[in-house]
C-alpha positions in Angstrom: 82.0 75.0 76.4 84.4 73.3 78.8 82.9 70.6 81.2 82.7 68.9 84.4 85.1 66.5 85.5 83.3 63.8 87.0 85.1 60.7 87.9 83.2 57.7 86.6 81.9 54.2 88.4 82.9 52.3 85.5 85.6 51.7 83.0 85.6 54.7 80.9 87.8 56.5 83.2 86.9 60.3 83.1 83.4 61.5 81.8 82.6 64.7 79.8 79.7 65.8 81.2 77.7 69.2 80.0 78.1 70.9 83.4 80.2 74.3 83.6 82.3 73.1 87.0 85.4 70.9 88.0 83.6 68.8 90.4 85.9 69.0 92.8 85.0 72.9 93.8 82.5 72.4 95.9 81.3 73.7 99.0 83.2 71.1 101.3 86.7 71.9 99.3 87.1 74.5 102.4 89.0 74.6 105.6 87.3 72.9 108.3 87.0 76.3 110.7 84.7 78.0 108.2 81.9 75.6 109.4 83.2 75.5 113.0 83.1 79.2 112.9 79.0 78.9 110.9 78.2 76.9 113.8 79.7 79.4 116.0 77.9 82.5 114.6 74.6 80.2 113.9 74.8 79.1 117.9 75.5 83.1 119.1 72.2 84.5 116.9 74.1 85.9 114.1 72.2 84.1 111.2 70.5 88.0 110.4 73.6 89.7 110.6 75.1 90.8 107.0 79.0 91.5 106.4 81.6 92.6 103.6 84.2 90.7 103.2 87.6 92.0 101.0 89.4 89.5 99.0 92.8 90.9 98.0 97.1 90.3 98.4 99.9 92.6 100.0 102.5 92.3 97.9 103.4 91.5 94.2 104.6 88.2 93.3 108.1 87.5 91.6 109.8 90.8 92.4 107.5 92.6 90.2 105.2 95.3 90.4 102.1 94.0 88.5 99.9 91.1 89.1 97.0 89.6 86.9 94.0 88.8 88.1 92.4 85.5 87.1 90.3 83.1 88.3 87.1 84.9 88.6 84.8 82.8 86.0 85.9 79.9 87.9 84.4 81.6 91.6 81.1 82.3 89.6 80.8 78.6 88.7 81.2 77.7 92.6 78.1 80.0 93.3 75.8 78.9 90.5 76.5 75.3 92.0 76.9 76.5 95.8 74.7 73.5 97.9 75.3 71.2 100.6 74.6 67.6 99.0 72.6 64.6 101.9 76.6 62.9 101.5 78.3 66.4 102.3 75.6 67.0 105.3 76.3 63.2 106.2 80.3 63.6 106.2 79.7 66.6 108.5 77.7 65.2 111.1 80.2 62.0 111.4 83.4 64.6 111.9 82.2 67.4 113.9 81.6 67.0 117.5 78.4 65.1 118.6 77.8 68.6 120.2 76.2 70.1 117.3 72.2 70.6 117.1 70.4 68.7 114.7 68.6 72.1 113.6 71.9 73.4 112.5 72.5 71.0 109.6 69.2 71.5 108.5 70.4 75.1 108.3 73.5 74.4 106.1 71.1 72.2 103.4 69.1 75.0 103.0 72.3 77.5 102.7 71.7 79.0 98.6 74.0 82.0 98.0 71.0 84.3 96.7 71.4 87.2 98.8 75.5 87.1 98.2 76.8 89.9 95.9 80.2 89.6 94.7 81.8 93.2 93.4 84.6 92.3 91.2 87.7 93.3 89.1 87.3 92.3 85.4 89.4 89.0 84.8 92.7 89.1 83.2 93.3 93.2 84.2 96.4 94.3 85.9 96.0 94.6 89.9 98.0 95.9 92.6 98.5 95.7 96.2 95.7 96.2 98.3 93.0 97.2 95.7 90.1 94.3 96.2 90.1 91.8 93.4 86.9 91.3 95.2 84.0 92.9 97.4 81.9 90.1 98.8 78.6 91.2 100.5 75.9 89.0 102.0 74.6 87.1 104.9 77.7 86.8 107.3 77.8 83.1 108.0 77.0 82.4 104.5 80.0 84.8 103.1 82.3 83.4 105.6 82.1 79.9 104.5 82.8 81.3 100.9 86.5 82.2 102.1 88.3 78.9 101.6 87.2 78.3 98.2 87.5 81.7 97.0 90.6 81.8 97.6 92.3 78.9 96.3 90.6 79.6 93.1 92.1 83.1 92.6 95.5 82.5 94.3 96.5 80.4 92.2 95.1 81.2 89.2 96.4 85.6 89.5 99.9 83.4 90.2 100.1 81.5 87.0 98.5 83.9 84.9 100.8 86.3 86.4 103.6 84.3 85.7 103.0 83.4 82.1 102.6 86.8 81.4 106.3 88.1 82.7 107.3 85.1 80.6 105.5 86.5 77.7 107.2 89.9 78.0 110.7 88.5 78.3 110.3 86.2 75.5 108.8 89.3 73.1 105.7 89.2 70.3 107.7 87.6 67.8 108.5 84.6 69.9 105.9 81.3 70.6 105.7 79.7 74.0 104.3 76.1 75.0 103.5 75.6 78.2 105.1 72.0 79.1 104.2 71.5 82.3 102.0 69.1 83.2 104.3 66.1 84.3 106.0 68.5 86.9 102.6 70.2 88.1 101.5 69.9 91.6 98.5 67.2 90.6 96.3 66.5 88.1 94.2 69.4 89.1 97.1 71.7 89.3 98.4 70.7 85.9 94.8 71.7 84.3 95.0 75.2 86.2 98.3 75.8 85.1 97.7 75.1 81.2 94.6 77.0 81.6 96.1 80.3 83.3 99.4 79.9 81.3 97.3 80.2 78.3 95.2 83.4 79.9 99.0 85.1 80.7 100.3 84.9 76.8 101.4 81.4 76.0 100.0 80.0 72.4 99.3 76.5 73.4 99.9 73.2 75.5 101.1 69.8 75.9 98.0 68.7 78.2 95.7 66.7 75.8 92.6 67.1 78.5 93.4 71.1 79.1 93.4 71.3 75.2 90.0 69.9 75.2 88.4 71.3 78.2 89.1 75.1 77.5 89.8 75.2 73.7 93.7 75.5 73.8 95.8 74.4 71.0 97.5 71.6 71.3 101.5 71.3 70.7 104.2 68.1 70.7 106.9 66.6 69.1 108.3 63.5 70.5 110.8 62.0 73.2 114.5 60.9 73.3 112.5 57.5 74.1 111.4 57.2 70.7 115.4 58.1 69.2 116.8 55.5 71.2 114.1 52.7 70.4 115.5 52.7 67.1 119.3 51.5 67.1 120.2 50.9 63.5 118.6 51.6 59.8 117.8 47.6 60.4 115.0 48.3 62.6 113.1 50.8 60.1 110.3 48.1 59.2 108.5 51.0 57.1 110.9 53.1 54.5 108.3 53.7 51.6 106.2 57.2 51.3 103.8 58.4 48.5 105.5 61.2 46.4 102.5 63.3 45.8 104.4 64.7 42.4 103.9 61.4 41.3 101.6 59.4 43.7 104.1 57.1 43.5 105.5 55.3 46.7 109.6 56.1 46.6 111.8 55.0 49.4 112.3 57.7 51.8 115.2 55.9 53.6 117.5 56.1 50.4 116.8 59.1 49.6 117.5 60.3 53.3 121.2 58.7 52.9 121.7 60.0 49.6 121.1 63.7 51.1 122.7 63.2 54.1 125.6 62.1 51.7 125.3 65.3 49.7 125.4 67.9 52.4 127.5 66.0 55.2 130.8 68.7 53.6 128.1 72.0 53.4 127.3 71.6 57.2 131.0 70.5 58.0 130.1 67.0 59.1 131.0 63.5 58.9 128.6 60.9 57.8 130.1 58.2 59.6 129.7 60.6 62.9 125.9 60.7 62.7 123.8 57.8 64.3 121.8 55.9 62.3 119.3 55.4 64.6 118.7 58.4 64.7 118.5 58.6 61.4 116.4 55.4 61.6 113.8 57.1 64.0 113.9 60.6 62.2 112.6 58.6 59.0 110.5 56.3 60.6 108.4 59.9 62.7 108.7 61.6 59.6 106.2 59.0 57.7 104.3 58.9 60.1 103.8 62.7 60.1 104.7 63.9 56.9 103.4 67.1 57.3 104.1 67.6 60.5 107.8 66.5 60.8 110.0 68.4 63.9 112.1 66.8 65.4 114.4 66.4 68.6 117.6 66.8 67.5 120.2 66.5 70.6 119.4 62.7 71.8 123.1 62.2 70.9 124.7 65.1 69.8 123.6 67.9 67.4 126.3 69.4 65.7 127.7 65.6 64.7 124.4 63.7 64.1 120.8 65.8 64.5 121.0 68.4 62.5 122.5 66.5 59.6 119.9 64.0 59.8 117.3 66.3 60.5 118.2 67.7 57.4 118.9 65.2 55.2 115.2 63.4 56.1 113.9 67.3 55.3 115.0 67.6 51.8 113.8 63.8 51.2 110.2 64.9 52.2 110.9 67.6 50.6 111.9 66.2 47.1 108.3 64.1 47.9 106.3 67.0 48.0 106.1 67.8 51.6 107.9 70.2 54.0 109.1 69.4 57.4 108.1 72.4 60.4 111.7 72.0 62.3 113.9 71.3 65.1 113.2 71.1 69.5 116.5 71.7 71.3 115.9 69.9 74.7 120.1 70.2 75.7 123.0 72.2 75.6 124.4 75.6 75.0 120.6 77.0 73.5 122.0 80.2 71.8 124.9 78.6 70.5 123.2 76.1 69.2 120.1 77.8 67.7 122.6 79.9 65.9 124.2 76.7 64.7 121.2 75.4 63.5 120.1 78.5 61.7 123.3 78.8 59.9 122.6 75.3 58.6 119.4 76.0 57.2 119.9 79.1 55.8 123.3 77.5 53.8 120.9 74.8 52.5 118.0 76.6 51.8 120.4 78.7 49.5 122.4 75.7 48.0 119.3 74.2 46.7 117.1 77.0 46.0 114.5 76.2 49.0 113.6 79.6 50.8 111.2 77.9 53.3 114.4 75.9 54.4 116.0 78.9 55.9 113.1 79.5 58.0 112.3 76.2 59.4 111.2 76.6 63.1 113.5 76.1 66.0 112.3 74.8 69.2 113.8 75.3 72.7 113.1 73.3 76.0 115.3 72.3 78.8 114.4 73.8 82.3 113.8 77.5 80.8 113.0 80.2 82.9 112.6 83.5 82.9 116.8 84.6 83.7 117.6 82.0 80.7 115.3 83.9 78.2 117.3 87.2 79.1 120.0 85.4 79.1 119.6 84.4 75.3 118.1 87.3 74.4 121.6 89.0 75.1 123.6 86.1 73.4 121.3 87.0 69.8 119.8 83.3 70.0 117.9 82.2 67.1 115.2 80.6 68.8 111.7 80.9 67.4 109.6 79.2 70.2 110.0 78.1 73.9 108.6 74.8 75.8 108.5 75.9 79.3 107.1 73.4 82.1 108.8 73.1 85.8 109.5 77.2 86.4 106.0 78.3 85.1 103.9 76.1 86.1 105.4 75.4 89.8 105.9 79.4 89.8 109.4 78.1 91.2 110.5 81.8 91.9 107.6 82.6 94.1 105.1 79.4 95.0 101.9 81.4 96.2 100.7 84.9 96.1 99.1 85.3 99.7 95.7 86.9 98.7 93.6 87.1 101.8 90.1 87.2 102.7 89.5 90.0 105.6 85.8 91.2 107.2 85.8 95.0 106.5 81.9 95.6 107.6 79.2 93.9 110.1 75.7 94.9 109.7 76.9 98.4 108.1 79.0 98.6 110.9 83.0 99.2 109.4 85.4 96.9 111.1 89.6 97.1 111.3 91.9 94.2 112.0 95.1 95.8 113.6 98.7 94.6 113.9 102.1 95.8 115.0 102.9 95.2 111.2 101.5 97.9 109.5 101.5 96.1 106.3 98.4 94.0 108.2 96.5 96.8 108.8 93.0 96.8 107.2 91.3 99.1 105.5 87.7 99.1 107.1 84.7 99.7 105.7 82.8 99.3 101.9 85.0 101.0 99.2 85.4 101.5 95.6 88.3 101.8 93.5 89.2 104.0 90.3 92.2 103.5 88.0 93.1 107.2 87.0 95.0 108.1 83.8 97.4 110.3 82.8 97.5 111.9 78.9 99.8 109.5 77.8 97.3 106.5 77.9 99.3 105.1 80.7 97.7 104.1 84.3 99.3 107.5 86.7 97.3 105.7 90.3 94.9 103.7 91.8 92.3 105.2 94.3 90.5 103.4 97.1 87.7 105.5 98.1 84.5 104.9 101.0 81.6 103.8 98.5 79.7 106.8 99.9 82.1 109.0 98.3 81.4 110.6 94.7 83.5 109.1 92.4 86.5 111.3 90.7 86.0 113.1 87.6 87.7 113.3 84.4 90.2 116.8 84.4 88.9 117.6 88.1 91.7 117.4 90.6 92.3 114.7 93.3 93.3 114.4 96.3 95.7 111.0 96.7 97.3 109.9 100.0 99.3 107.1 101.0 97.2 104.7 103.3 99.5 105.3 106.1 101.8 107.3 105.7 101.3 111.1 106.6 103.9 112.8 104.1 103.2 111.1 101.4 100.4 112.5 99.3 99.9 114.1 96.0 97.4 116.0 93.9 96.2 113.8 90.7 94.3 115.4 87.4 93.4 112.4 85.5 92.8 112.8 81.5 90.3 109.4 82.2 88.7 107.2 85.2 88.1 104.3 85.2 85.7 102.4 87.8 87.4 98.9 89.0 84.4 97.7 90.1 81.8 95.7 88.5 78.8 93.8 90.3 79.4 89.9 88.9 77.0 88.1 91.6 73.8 89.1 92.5 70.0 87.3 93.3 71.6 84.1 92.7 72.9 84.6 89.2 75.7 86.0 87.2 75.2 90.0 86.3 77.7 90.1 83.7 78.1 88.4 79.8 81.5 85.8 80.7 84.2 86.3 78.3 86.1 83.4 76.6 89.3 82.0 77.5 90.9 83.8 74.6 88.6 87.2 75.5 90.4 87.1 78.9 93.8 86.4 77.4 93.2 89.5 75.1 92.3 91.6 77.9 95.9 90.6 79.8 97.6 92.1 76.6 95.5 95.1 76.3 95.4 95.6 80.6 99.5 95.6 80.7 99.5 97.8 77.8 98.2 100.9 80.0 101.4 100.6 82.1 104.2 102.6 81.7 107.0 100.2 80.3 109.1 101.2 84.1 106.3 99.5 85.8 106.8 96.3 83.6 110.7 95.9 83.7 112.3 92.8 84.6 114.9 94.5 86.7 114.0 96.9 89.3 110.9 97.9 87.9 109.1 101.3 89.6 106.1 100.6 92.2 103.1 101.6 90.7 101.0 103.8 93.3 97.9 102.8 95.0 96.4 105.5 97.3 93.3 106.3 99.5 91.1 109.0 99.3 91.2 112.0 102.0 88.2 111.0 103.3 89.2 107.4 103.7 92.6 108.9 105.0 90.8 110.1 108.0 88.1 107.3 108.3 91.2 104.6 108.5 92.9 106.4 111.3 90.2 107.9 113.3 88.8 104.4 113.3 92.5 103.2 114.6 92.5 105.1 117.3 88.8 104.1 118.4 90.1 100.4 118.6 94.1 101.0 119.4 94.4 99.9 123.0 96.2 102.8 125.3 99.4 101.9 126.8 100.5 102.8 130.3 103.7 103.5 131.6 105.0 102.6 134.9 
């Protein structure tokens, strides 16, 4: 079970602790006008009033036309710890205005999120436009000052997730990718998100040692340039000998390095005297220290000339010892070319000397990947077998946030609209459900927003969809299968449904994008996938529009 990062008062820098919650969500990580505007409603008699509230984003990120939603598990953690501590109650009175009644801090310490009911999407499905991710309903003042926090622990989360998985698609099933990320994240905190969500979005493991431990991800890395240039010369290998486990005899690794490097220098059309010998030196040196775990980086100077022969040569030493070495990380250069270059390599030795394994020793790719440079080398036949991918994901470079908002749709039963001149702005008032209808093929045909009074579709029984504001644009659906979006996640003060593991969630990303047509999921122009309104909540949208559309005058 991942824990809470508490930040200690002594030496031992973070604590573990066996609490479910970053410590930093909390109910004071929130904009300061969520309390101004608690104080506002708590002054103006409004502490009896209830309200929905509709957390959801306009638009798909990254020129796509599918979003993941994640972050949920993280929003049920801040209500299961949702309380104003005697410091946060302090803070408050020192920085609002002296204005403020005494009786109204009381108010906030006693604040619980009991009577809150959160209606949500399941974590790690597909979402769209429009469609809550999430029906708040509760006690308006209280649900208000839920916005903030809300929403910076699903924006970013339905980013990154989102993210990893376009990267996942591009890069194909066949293909590993490492999330690299965390000395280019935006913070500490960012960096543990990003890991986390890359992780939920497709990618097999991480270079963050503390997300590794915190949510179960595996844990990859090689090593530096730093540690290739520390070594200048075969002078400075202090440590040469390794135990042969044919023998369990120690044999000196370093000559039997330069004898092989000797020996295949003509196969892989080299020169010896090309290659460095500290990098030869350092390639030794990493290699007994991880035995059976040697890769590599190979371009520190050059890797036609100098890493790949001494990547190889050290290889068939450890392997002539009994061990095999995993492979090579690219960090430079021309990545198809190369990768081909390095396949051709080992396939030539592994067939000179009879070791099959050779020819599929694992190539590793880094370098400032994104997702145009994996379609790039896709198209060039690259021979790349896994990519390490930090700034682009985890800074979401092509698209930095996703802009889910947090909108008031009801007041004491009463439906509410927010109108603008920009219809994209529009609300949709009032408490509503949403079905996910599909067609025969398996594939997801619409979503359907409906008023929560409404009966919900049926299976083979013909629908009526409509575009939310556009007149013309409407269509007749008979779905082969519904299925309800909605599940209730919150309720009296505790969590309704069984939480699914990290990897649960990550499986339910694969399995969610798999009900979309491949069209939807393209790269390149990819076809909108349709989200529609009901008749009924056709009608109710723009009669209520009119009701609250100011008439113009002319003069």
């Amino acid at each position: 079970m991942e824990g809470r990062l508490v930040y200690a008062n002594n030496n031992d820098n973070w604590e573990h602790q066996d609490v479910t919650q970053n410590g930093i969500v909390q109910p004071l990580l929130t904009d300061l006008y969520q309390i101004t505007m608690a104080y506002a409603y708590w002054k103006s008699g409004k502490t009896g009033d209830t309200a929905v509230f509709d957390l959801f984003f306009r638009q798909n990120p990254f020129q796509g036309e599918f979003t993941i939603f994640a972050g949920l598990d993280e929003c049920l953690k801040f209500l299961q710890n949702f309380h104003y501590s005697n410091s946060d109650i302090a803070y408050l009175k020192a920085t609002l205005p002296p204005s403020i009644e005494e009786d109204f801090f009381v108010f906030l310490q006693r604040l619980n999120v009991n009577d809150v009911t959160v209606y949500a999407i399941e974590e790690g499905s597909v979402a769209f436009p429009k469609v809550p991710l999430m029906r708040v309903e509760g006690p308006l003042i209280i649900v208000q000052l839920l916005e903030t926090t809300l929403l910076t622990l699903v924006n970013y989360a339905s980013l990154m997730a989102t993210n990893a998985a376009r990267y996942r698609m591009v890069a194909g099933k066949n293909v590993s990718l490492l999330e690299f990320g965390l000395r280019r994240a935006q913070g500490p905190d960012g960096g543990l998100s990003a890991s986390k969500y890359a992780y939920v979005g497709g990618f097999d493991g991480t270079s963050n040692v503390l997300a590794g431990k915190m949510y179960n991800i595996p844990v990859k890395g090689t090593h530096a340039h730093a540690y290739i240039t520390s070594f200048s010369d075969i002078g400075d290998l202090q440590h040469k000998m390794l135990v042969d486990r044919n023998t369990g005899q120690e044999r000196d690794l370093l000559a039997l390095s330069i004898e092989w490097r000797g020996k295949i220098a003509g196969l892989l059309d080299t020169l010896v005297d090309a290659a460095s010998d500290g990098e030869l030196a350092a390639l030794i040196s990493y290699a007994i220290a991880f035995p059976d775990g040697f890769m590599a980086l190979v371009d520190t100077y050059d890797v036609k000339k100098s890493g790949l022969l001494n990547f190889c040569a050290v290889a068939l030493a450890l392997n002539e010892l009994g061990y095999r070495a995993v492979g090579i990380r690219i960090d430079s250069g021309d990545l198809a070319y190369l990768s081909n270059k390095a396949r051709e390599c080992f396939v030539k030795i592994g067939n000179k000397y009879n070791i099959p394994w050779f020819a599929q020793l694992q190539i590793v790719a880094s370098n400032d990947i994104n997702e145009e440079t994996i379609l790039s080398l896709n198209e060039q036949g690259h021979k790349i077998d896994c990519f390490g991918i930090g700034t682009h994901l985890v800074t979401c470079q092509r698209q930095p946030a996703l802009g889910c908002v947090y909108k008031l749709v009801e007041v004491n039963g009463v439906p509410r609209i927010k109108l603008s001149q920009d219809v994209g702005k529009v609300t949709m008032p009032g408490r509503k459900d949403a079905y996910r209808l599909y067609g025969a093929d398996g594939h997801a045909l619409i979503d359907l927003m409906q008023r929560s009074i409404e009966p919900p579709p049926q299976a083979g029984e013909r629908v009526l969809c409509r575009h939310p504001f556009q007149e013309s644009k409407r269509a007749y659906v008979i779905p082969t299968s519904v299925e309800a979006l909605y599940k209730v996640y919150w309720q009296n003060g505790k969590v309704c449904q069984p939480q699914p593991s990290l990897k649960e969630v990550r499986d339910r990303v694969r399995a969610s994008l798999q009900t979309l047509r491949q069209d939807h999921k393209r790269n390149l122009n990819p076809t909108p996938y349709k989200v529609a309104v009901s008749d009924c909540l056709y009608n109710f949208i723009h009669d209520l529009w009119l009701q609250n559309a100011p008439i113009g005058e002319l003069s």
